[in-house]
C-alpha positions in Angstrom: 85.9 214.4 121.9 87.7 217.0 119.2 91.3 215.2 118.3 93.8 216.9 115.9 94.9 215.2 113.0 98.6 215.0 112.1 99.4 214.3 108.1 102.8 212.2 108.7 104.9 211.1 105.4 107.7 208.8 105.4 110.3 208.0 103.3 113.5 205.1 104.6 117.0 205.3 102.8 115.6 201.5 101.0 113.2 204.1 98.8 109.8 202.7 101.3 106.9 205.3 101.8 104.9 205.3 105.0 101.5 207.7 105.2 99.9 207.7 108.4 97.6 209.9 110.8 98.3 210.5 114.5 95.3 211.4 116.2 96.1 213.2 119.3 93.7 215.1 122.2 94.7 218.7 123.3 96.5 216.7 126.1 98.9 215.1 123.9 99.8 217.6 120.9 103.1 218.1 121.9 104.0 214.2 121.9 103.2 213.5 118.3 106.6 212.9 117.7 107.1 210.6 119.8 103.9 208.7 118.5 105.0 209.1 115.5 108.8 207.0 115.8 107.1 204.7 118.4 104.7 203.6 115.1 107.6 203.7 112.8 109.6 201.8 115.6 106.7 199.1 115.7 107.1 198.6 112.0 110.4 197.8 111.9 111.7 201.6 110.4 114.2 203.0 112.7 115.3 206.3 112.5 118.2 206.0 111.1 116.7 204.8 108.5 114.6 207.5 107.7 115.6 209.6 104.8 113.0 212.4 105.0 110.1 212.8 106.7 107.1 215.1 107.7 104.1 215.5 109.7 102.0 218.4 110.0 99.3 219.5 111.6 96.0 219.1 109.3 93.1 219.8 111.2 90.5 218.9 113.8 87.6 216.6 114.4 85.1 214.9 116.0 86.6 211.4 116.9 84.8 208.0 116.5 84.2 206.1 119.4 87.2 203.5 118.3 89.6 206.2 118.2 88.8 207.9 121.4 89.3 204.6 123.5 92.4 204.4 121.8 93.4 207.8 122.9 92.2 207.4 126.3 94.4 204.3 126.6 97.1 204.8 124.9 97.4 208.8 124.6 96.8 208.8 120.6 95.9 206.7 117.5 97.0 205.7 114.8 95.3 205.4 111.3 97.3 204.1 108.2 96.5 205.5 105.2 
């Protein structure tokens, strides 16, 4: 399975950085933002919180078996950097 990996930086009002991957499918590209707050969102950070933040398409890949089982559950992964 090829995902495409989305660089994603963080930083809340309270001065915290956040660095993370979403790994999406073709299938789910245009819901990395979503994926994206829904992570932030399970970590406590809501968006009003957020001070800036980007994430960027990086590139593509071959994905591991751990990662595609994610993605064919959940519609992406996550990988914390």
């Amino acid at each position: 399975m090829k995902i495409h990996v989305y660089d994603t930086h963080v930083y809340t009002t309270s001065g915290q950085y956040i660095h993370f991957d979403v790994l999406v499918s073709d299938d789910s590209v245009k819901h990395v933002d979503k994926y994206a707050k829904q992570y932030l969102a399970s970590l406590g950070v809501q968006i009003d919180n957020i001070k800036q933040s980007r994430c960027n398409f990086c590139h593509s890949e071959v994905a591991n078996p751990e990662v595609q089982e994610n993605i064919a559950n959940l519609g992406h992964s996550i990988l914390r950097l």
